[in-house]
N, C-alpha and C positions, 0 to 999 in steps of 0.2 A: 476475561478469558477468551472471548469469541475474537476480541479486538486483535489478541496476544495472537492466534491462531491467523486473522487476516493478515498482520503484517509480514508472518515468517512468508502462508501464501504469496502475497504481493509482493515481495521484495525479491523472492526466491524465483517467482517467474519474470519478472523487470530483468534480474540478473542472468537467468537462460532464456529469456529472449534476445541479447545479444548475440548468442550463438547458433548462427546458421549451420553451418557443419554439411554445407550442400556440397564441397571439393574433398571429403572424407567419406573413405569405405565406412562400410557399417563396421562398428566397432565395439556395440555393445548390443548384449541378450539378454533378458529378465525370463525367467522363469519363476509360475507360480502355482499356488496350490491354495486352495480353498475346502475346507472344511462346512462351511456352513452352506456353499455356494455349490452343487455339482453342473448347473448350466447356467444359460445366463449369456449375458454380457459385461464386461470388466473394460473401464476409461484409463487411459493415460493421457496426463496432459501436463507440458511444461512450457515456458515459453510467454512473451508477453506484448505485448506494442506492437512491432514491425514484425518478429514472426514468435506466432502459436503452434505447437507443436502437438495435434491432438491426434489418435491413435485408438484403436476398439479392438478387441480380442475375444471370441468364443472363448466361453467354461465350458469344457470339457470332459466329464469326469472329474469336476474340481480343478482342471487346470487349464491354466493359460501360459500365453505367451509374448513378448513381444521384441522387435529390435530394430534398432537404429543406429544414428553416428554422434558422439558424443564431441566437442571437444575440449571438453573441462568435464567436472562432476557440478551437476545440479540437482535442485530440486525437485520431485516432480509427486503430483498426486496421483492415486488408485484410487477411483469407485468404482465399486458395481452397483449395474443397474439398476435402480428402487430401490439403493440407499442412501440415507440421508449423509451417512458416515463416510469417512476418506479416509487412505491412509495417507500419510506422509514419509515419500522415503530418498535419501539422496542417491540418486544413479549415478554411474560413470563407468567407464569405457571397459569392459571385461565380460565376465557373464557372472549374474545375479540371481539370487533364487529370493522368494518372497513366500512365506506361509501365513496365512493367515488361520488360525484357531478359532473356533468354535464361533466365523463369520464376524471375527471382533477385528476391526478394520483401523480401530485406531491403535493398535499394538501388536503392529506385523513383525514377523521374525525376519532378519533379512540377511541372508550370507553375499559374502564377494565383493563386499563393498565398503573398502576399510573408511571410507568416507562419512558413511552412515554408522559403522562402529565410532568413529568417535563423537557424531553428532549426537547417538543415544545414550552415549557417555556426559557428555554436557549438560543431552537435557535432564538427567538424574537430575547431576549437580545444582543446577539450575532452579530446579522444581525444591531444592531443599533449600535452598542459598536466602539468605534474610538480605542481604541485600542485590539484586541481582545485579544491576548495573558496574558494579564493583567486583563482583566475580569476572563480570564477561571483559572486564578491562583488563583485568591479571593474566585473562585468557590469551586475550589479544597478546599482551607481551609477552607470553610465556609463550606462544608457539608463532614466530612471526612468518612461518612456512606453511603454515596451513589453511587450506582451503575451507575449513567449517569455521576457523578462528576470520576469518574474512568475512564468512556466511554473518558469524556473530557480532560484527560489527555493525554493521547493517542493521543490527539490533538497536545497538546501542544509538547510531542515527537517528534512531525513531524517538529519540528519549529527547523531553523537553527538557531534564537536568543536565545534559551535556554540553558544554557551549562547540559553536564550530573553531575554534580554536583548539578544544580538549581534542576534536576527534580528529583534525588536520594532525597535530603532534601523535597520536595512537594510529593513522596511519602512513605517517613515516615511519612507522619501527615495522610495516609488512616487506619479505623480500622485495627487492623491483620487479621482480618476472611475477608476482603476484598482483601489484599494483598497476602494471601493465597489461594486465590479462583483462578479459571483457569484466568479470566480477570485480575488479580491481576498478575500472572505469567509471561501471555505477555507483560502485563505492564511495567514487568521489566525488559523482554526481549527486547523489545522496546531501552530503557536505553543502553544496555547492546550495541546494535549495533551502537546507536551515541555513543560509546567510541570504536565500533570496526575501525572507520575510523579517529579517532584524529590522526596527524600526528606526527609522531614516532613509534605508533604502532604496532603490525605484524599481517599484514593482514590476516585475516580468512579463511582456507583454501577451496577451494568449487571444486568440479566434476561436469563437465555441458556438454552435449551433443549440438552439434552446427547443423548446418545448413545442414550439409551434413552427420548426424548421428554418427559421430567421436566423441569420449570421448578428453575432454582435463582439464587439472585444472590447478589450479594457480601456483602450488609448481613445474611445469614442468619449468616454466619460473625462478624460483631462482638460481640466482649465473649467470645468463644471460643475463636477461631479464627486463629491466621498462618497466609498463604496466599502460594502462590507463584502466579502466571499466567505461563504459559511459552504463546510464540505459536509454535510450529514449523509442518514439513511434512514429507510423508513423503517427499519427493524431494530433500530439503535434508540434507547429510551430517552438517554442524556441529550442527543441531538434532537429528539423532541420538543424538550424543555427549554434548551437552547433556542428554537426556532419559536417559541412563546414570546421572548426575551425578546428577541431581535424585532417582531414583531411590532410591541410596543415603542422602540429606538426611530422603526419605519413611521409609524401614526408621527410620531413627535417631530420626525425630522424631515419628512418627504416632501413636506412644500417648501423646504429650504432648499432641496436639492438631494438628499442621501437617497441610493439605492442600493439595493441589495441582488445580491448576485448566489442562488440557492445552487452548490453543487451537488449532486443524489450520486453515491456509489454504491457498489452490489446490488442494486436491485434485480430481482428475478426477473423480471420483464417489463416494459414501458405501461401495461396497467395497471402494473404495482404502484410505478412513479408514477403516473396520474394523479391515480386515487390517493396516496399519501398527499400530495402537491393539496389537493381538493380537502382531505380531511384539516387537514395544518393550515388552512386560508392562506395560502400563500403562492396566489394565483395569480398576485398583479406584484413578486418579484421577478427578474429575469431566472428562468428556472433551465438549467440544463443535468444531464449526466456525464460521466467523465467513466465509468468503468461499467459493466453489467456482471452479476454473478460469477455467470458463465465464463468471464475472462474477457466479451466483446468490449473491447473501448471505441467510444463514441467522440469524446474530444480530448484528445491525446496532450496538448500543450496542456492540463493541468496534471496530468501526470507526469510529464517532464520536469516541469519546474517551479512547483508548489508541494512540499509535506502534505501532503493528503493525511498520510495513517500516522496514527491512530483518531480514531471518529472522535468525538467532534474537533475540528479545529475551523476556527472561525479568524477573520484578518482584516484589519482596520485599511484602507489605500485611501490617501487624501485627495484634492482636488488636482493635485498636481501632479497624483499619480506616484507620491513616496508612503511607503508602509510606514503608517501610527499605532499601528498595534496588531499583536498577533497573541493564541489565546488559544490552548491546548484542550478541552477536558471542557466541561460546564462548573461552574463554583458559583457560590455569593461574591466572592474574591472577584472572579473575571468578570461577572455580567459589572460589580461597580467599578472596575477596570475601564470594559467598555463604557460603560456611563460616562465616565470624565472622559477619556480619550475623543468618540461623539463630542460632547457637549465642548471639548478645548477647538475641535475644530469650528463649529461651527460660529464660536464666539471671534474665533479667530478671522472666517470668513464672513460676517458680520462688522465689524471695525474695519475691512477692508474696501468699503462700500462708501 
């Protein structure tokens, strides 16, 4: 569920961070009210990579306020202050009203915003649906004008059952002025990075700053080098066990040459990732982060153009720098996946000698 939660976040502000809206009047108002809250302070924040859009408002009497220029309907989050809870609500250009009841932040009332009417329309649906992926496809076809059925795509992106084939054909049936809009762009973008890890391909080059402020990239390791890219977090249990796994692959494989490449997202803060790095002995991979809670990104090229979400996803890049294997989730299935893939390569690069 938390994973289900990061992705809509991450996708949702990827997709209004495209939109600056700096040549447009203000064009949208939130108003809100709070039950649980009568002071305080209350967050907004949407927005992702090249621009964040963050925003604070006094409670008041239980009410706030906020406004800005929209120029699509996004995502964006509500917390108050010293809460762990958020709401999720889609804004767009008009004026909004938000109540929140008895300070329950995850089940805001929201008028004005027929974008978020039919997003809490969906995610009924959704939440009852035995099979999700198959609803949100139907969706897609059924409303190829809509901007939440766009949203929802973005979903279905993140799904390791869909090939990029499935989703190139379910995004031809979106209007073009919707394909063409900023959401429509990362949409595609989206697309574009589950085929940058199909196996045979050449991995996407990236510069990333590591644990100890040292620049290193991919293309350093060609002609020398398998490498694995593991995206974990330290609050994530599966990427734990995952990061056990890879562990033993390093002992077995590192005086041949394998290295591994530890990406940490959401962490709360760089003592977090420390200390996880420290606990998990994994202090002589190349250790960087790619995203911070709070929404700071740190090294942007893997956010661009590697599926990061959903945690864990782990990626085989051979000496030559073409993707051997890529590997969604932790399983018995994947770790003896990666087993043979590892051990093909290095047999491979052994008879080469």
């Amino acid at each position: 569920m938390q994973n289900k939660v990061l992705i809509w976040l991450f996708v949702a502000a990827i997709l209004a961070g495209c939109s600056t809206g700096n040549n447009l009047k203000e064009n949208f108002r939130l108003e809100g009210s709070t039950e649980g809250s009568s002071s305080g302070k209350i967050y907004l924040q949407y927005g992702f990579l090249s621009f964040v859009h963050k925003d604070s408002s006094e409670i008041r009497n239980g009410k706030f306020s906020f406004h800005g220029n929209l120029g699509e309907p996004v995502i964006a989050s509500l917390k108050i202050e010293g809460s762990n809870n958020q709401a999720i609500v889609f804004i767009e250009p008009g004026l909004i009203k938000v109540t929140f009841t008895d300070g329950n932040l995850s089940n805001p009332v929201v008028a004005g915003s027929a974008s978020h009417e039919e997003y809490k329309k969906l995610m009924e649906i959704e939440n009852s649906a035995r099979n999700r992926d198959s609803l949100l496809s139907s969706y897609v076809i059924q409303n190829p004008h809509s901007v939440v059925a766009l949203h929802s795509f973005t979903e279905l992106a993140s799904s390791i059952l869909i090939s990029p084939d499935s989703l190139r054909t379910l995004f031809a049936r979106f209007d073009p002025a919707l394909q063409k809009s900023r959401m429509g762009r990362m949409a595609a973008g989206m697309i574009s990075k589950k085929e940058n890890v199909m196996e045979g391909r050449e991995a996407s080059e990236f510069k990333a700053i590591d644990i100890n402020g040292n620049l290193f990239t991919l293309s350093q390791f060609r002609g020398k080098n398998p490498v694995f890219i593991d995206f974990w977090a330290s609050w994530c249990h599966p990427c734990k066990e995952g990061l056990s796994h890879l562990e033993k692959l390093f002992e077995r494989y590192h005086e041949k040459g394998l290295e591994i490449i530890a990406v940490s997202c959401f962490e709360t803060s760089n003592e977090t990732w420390k200390e996880a790095i420290s606990q998990n002995n994994i202090g002589n991979w190349h250790n960087a982060i790619s995203v911070f809670g709070n929404g700071k990104v740190v090294n942007e090229d893997f956010l661009l153009d590697y599926p990061v979400l959903p945690l864990p996803r782990t990626i085989l890049i051979d000496s030559q720098g073409k993707v051997a294997g890529s590997w969604e989730g932790k399983s018995r299935e994947n770790y003896e996946a990666m087993d043979k893939a590892a051990e093909k390569l290095f047999e491979q690069k052994d008879s080469q000698k």
